[in-house]
C-alpha positions as CSV (number, residue, x, y, z in Angstrom):
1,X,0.8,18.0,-12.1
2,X,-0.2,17.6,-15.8
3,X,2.5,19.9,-16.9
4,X,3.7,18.5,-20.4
5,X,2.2,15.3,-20.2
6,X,-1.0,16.3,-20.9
7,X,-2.1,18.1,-24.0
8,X,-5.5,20.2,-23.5
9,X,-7.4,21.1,-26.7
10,X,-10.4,20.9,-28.9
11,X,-11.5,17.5,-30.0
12,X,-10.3,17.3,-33.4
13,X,-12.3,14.1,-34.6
14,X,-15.4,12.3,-33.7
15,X,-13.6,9.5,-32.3
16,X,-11.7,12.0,-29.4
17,X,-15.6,13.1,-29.0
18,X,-16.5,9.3,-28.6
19,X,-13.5,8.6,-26.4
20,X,-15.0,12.2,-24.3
21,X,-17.9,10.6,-24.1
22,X,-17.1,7.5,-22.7
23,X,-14.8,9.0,-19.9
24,X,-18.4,10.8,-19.4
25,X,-20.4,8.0,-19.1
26,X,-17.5,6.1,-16.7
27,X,-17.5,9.3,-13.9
28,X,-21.2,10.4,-14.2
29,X,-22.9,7.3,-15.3
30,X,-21.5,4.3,-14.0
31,X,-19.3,6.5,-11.1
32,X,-22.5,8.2,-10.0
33,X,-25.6,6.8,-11.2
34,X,-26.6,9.5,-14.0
35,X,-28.8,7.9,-16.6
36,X,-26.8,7.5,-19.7
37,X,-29.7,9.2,-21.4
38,X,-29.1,12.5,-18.4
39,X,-25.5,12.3,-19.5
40,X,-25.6,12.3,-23.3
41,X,-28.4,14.8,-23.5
42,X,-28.3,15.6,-27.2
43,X,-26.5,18.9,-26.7
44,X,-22.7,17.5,-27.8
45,X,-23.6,18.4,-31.6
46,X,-24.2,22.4,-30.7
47,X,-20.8,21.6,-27.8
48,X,-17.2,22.8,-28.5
49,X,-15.7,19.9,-27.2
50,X,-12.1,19.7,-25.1
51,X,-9.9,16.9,-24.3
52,X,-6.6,16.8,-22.4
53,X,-4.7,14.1,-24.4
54,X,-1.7,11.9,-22.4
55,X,0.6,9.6,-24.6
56,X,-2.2,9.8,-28.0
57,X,-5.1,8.8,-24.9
58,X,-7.7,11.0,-24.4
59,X,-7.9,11.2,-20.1
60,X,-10.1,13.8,-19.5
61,X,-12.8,16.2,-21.2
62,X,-15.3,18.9,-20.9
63,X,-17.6,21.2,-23.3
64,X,-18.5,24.5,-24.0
65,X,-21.8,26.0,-25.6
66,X,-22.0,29.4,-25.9
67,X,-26.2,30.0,-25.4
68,X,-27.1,34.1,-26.7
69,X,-23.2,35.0,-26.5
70,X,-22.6,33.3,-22.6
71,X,-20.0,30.4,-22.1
72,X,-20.9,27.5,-20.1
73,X,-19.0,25.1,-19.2
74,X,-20.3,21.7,-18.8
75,X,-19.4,18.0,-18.2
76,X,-16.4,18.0,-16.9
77,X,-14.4,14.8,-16.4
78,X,-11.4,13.2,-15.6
79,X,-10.8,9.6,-16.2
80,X,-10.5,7.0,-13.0
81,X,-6.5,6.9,-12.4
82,X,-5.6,9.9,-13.7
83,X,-7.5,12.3,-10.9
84,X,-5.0,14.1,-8.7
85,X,-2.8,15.0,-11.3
86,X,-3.3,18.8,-12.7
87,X,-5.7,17.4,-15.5
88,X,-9.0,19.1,-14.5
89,X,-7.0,22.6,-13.3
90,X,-5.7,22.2,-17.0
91,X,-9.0,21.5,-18.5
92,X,-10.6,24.7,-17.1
93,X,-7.5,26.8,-18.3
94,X,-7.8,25.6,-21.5
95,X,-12.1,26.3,-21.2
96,X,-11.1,29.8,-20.3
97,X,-8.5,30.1,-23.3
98,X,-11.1,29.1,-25.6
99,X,-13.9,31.0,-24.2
100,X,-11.6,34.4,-24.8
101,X,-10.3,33.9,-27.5
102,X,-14.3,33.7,-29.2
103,X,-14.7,37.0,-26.4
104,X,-16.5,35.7,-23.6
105,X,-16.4,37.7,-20.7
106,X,-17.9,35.3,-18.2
107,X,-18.4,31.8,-17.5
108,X,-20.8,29.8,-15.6
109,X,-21.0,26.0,-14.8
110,X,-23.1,24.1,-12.0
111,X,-20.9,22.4,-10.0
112,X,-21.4,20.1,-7.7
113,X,-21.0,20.6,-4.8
114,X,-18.5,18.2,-3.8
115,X,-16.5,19.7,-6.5
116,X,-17.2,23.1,-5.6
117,X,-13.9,23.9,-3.7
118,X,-11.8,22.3,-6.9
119,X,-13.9,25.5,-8.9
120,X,-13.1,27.9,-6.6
121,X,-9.6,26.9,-6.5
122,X,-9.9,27.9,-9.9
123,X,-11.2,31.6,-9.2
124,X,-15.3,30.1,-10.0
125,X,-17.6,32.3,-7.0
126,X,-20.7,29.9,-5.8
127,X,-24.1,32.3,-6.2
128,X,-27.2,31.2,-5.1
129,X,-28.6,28.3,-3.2
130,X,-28.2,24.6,-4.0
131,X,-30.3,22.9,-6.6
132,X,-30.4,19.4,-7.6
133,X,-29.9,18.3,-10.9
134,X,-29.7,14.3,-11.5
135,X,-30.8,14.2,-8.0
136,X,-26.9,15.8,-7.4
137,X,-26.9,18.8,-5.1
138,X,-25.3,21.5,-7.0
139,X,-24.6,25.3,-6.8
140,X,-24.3,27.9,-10.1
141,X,-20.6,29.3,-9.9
142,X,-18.9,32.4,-12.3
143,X,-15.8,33.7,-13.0
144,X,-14.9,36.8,-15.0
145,X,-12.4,36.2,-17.4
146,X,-8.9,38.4,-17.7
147,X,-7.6,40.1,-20.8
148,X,-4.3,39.5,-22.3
149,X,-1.8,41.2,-20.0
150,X,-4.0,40.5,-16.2
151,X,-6.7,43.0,-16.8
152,X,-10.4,42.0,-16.0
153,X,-12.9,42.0,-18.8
């Protein structure tokens, strides 16, 4: 578990967004064979960007952008040797914090899909048939976000 270990929040500097960048490039690049150019896609500048930070060392990331009012949450990584331990669960809590709190309703991702069952773990529902993006078979997946107190949005 990440527990209190693990500190999930916006990047505060461009160095965390360099060091989120790099875990990036080491799980989708060099990990699966995503051109660096497919990974760093010029969309980080318009990104909110979120780390989960372990002893000052940022271990794991993912963004938001927030295209005509939707969340969607991209890029998600967590660094080799820390996997297994609560950090990703803790990075999509912390996605859905932020994305309520700027009153997002819903968010979407493309997983995929070998990391489908980790979203749906998280309450994301597939919709739709595969697609392929980086040559990656992946599905579109949603979850509706709760109000303060349990209630759906």
């Amino acid at each position: 578990m990440a527990g209190a270990e693990v500190e999930v929040r916006v990047a505060r500097d461009e160095g965390e967004i360099g060091a989120a960048q790099e875990i990036r490039l080491q799980v989708f690049s060099r990990g699966q064979g995503i051109p660096v150019e497919g990974e760093i896609d010029g969309l980080d500048p318009e990104s909110l960007h979120l780390v989960a930070v372990r002893r000052g060392e940022v271990v794991g990331t993912c963004r938001l952008r927030f295209p005509q009012g939707h969340c969607k949450l991209e890029r998600m990584a967590v660094a080799d040797g820390m996997r297994g331990r609560g950090i990703g669960t803790a990075l999509a809590a912390g996605a859905e914090r932020e994305a309520a709190r700027r009153g997002v309703d819903v968010i979407v991702l493309h997983s995929q899909r070998a990391a489908e069952g980790f979203y749906a773990a998280c309450g994301y529902v597939a919709e739709g048939e595969t697609f392929f993006e980086e040559a990656i078979p992946h599905v579109l997946m949603r979850k509706r976000l709760r109000r303060p107190g349990g209630a759906p949005r």
